[in-house]
N, C-alpha and C positions, 0 to 999 in steps of 0.2 A: 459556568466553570471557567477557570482563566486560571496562567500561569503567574504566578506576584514574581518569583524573582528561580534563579538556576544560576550555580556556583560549577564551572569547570575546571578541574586540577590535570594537570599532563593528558589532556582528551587534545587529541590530533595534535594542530600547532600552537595552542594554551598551552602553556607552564601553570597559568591561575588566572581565571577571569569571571569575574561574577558581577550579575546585572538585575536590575532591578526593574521591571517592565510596565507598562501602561495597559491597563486590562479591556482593550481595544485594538487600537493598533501599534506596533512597533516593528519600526523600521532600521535596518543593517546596511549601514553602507560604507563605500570604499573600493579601492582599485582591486583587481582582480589576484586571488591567492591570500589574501590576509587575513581570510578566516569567514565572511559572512556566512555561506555555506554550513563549515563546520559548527556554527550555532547553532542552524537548525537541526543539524541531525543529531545532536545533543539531548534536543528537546524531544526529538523524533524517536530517540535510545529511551528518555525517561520511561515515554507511554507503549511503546513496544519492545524494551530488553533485547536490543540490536538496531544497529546502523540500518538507514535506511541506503548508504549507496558502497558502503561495503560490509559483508555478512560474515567477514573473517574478524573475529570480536578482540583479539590481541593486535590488530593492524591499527587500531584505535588506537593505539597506546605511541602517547607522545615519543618521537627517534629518540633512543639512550635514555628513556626513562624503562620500568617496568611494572608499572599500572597507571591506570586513571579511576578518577572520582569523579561523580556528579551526582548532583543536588538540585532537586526541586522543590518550592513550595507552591501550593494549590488553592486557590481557593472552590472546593464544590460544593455549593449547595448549605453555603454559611457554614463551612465547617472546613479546618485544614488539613491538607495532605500531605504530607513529607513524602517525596521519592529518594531512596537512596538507590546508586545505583556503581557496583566496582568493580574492577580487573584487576588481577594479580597473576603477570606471566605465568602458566604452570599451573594456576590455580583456578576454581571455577569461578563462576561471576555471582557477583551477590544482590541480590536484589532485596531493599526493604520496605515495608510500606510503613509508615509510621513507628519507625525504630522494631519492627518485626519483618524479619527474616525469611520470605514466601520458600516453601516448602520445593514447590512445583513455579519457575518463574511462567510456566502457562496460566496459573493461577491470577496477575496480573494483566493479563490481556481483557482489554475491553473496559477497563475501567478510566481509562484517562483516552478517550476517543480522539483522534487526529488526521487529519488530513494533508496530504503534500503535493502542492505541485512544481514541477521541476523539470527540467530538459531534459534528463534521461526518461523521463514519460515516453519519451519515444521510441523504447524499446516497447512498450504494449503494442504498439503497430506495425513495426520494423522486425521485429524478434521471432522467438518461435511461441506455440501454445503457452510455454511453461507461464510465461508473465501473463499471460492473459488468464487461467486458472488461478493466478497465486493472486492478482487483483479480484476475481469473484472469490475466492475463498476468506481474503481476507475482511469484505467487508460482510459476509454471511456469518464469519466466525464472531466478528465484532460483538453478535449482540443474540448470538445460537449455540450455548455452547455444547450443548449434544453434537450437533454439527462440528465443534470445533473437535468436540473427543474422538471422535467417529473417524476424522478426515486423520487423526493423530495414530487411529489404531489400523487403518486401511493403508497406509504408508509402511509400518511394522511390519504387517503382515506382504505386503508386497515385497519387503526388502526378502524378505524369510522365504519366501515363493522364491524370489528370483537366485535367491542364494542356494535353496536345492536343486533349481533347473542346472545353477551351474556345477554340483554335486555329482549329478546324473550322469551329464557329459564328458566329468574327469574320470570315473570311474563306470563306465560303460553301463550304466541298470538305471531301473526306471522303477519307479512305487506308486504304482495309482494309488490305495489306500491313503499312502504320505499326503500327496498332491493334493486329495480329492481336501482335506480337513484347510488345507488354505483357500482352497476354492469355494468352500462353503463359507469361510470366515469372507474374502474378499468380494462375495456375492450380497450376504447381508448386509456392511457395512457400504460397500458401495451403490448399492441400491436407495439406501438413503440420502447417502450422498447427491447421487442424481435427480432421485426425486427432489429433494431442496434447489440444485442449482437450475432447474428447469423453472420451479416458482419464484426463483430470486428473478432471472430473466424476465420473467415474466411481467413480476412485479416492478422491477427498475429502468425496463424499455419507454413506457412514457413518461418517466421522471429526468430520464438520459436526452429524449425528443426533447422534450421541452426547455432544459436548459442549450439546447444545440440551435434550439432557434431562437431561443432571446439574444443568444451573442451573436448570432451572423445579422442577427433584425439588428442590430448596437451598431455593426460594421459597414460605413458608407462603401468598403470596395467587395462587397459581398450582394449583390441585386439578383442573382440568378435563385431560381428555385430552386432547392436542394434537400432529395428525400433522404434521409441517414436513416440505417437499421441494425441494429444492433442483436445477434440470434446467437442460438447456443447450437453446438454443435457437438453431436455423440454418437461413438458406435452403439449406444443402447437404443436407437428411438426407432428398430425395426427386429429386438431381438431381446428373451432375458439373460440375465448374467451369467448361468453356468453355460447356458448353448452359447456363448459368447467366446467364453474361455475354451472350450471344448473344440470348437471350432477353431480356434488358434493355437492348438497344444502344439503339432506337429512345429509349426511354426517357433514356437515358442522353445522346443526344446533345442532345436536348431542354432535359434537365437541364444540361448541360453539367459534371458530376459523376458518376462510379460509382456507384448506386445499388443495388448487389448487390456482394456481399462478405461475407468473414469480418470484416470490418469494420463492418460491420452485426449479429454476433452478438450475442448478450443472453443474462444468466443469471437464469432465472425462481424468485424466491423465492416459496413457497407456506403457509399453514397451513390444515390441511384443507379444501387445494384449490381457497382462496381466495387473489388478492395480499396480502399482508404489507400493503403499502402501503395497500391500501383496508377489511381487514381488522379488524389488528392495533391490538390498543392498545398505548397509549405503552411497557407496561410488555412488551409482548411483541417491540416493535420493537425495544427494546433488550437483550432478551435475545437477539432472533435475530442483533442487529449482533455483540452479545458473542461470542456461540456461533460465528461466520462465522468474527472473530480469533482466537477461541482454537484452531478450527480449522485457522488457516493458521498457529499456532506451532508443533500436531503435527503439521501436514504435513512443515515446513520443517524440522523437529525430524531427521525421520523420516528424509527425504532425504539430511539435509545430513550428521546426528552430530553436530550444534553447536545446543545450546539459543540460539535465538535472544534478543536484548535484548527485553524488553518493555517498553512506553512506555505508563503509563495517564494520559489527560490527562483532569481533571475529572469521573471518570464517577462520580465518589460523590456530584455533585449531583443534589438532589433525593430522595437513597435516606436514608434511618433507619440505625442506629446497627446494629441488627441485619441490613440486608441488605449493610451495609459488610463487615460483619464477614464475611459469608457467602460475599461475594467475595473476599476476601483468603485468606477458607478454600480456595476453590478454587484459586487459585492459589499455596499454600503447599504445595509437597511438593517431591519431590526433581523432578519432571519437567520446573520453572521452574529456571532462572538468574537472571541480575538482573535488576530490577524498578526501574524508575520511577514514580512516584507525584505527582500535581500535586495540593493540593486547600486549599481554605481555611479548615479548620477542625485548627489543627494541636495542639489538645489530645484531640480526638477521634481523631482519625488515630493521633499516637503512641501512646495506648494501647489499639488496636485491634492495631497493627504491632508492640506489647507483646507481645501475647497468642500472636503464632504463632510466638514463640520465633527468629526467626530476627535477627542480625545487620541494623543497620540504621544511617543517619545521616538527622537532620532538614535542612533546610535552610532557612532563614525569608529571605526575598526582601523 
């Protein structure tokens, strides 16, 4: 699967710009602000129906215009895709997949698989739980969609719970009966939920290990030993879900929010059984951000049978000429598809993106 070519109309700093891509690699360059960026999360909006670095979906909309358009074509699987994809201030967004209209834009999730990596990555380790659930949820949703419906109706119901706790509180009474029918719903639905993200863990701990040690073994200023773990973390793994909730009502009502949840999960990054966060230096945080994504391209790899797109945005700043290089090595073999490349140094790039022999087109912004 590969991207052939994406038309942008008033998306961010585009008025109109449309390209035609090398179904390998293609590379975005140019000084800083001119747009590289905004390409890819263009391409990032096609296959997810939203921005990957802003989620307010009219903020998209080029200054003093009021919509944008964008256009994908696909190649999957000898056969072509059309994305269409629009805003209209005021209006809801439209999603098509082959000049038809998706009912439910969740409906298109998962069929155009992608990956991004990017410097705000670094809010997975810096941030709070929330991104580190919204990165397992999203690559379990990719390719589970009971899972994806589940995580869609346990969110509903939480808001509905939380919207009667605050009920209770403005108006002095209390309804266990009421209560108990969300508790039941956010016990079922959430129980699977956790059962899955315990086997996802499970499952993607040594897929995560081992791309974490092919790039520190790549990196000459990396010689130390270095154990990385990657675990899940839950109020469920010494209790079940209604004595759960039961046990935090007081609390809760107080709160006037659910305070217990699979909602509340976290996934604890470690190297030798310190946090990353308080740990890690600069050059290790970013190899463990690396190692996470390259991890969830052979997950999704794995699951799916579709090398997903990869989207690299600026991460060659700051790195030398040989640790460029050392990454492109990684990612040059037959187990990538096509590759995006953002960066500002486009005589350096080209002839690094020379060297691994593969098909490519520049693009200067």
């Amino acid at each position: 699967m590969f991207l052939e070519s994406i038309s942008l109309i008033n998306f961010k700093n585009f008025s109109e710009r449309s390209f035609n891509f090398d179904q390998k690699i293609n590379c975005l360059v140019g000084n800083n602000g001119v747009g590289k960026t905004n390409v890819l999360d263009a391409i990032y909006y096609l296959s997810n129906t939203k921005g990957y670095f802003n989620a307010i979906a009219s903020q998209n909309i080029k200054h003093e215009s009021d919509f944008f358009v964008l256009d994908g074509i696909y190649r999957k699987e000898d056969r072509k895709e059309h994305i269409h994809c629009s805003l209209k201030k005021g209006h809801k967004k439209i999603v098509k997949r082959n000049g038809k209209e998706y009912e439910k834009l969740s409906d298109h999730f998962g069929l155009i698989p992608l990956v991004i990596i990017s410097p705000s990555d670094t809010n997975l380790i810096s941030e709070g739980s929330e991104f580190r659930r919204k990165f397992m949820d999203m690559i379990i949703s990719m390719n589970d969609r009971e899972y994806f419906q589940d995580l869609i109706l346990y969110n509903k119901t939480l808001s509905q719970r939380n919207s009667l706790l605050k009920y209770f509180a403005a108006n002095f009474t209390f309804d266990r009966d009421n209560l108990d029918i969300y508790d039941d719903q956010l016990s079922a639905f959430g129980l699977r939920i956790f059962e899955k993200r315990k086997a996802f863990v499970k499952e993607f701990t040594p897929i995560f290990n081992k791309r974490y040690h092919h790039i520190i073994e790549k990196s000459a200023a990396d010689n130390l030993k270095e154990e990385v773990s990657f675990s899940y973390k839950t109020q469920l793994e010494d209790t079940d879900y209604k004595t759960m909730l039961q046990r935090h009502l007081e609390r809760d009502k107080m709160l006037q929010y659910s305070s217990a949840g699979i909602h509340k999960d976290d996934l604890l990054f470690q190297i030798n059984d310190h946090p990353v966060k308080k740990i890690g230096s600069q050059g290790q945080q970013k190899s463990f951000l690396i190692a996470l994504k390259l991890a969830q391209f052979d997950f999704i790899t794995k699951k799916s049978k579709i090398k997903p797109i990869l989207l690299l945005d600026d991460i060659f700043d700051k790195l030398d000429d040989q640790r460029v290089g050392q990454l492109l090595h990684l990612v040059n073999d037959d187990s990538f598809g096509q590759l995006f490349i953002t960066d500002t140094h486009d005589v350096r790039t080209e002839a690094l993106i020379k060297e691994t022999g593969q098909s490519y087109k520049m693009f200067g912004l």
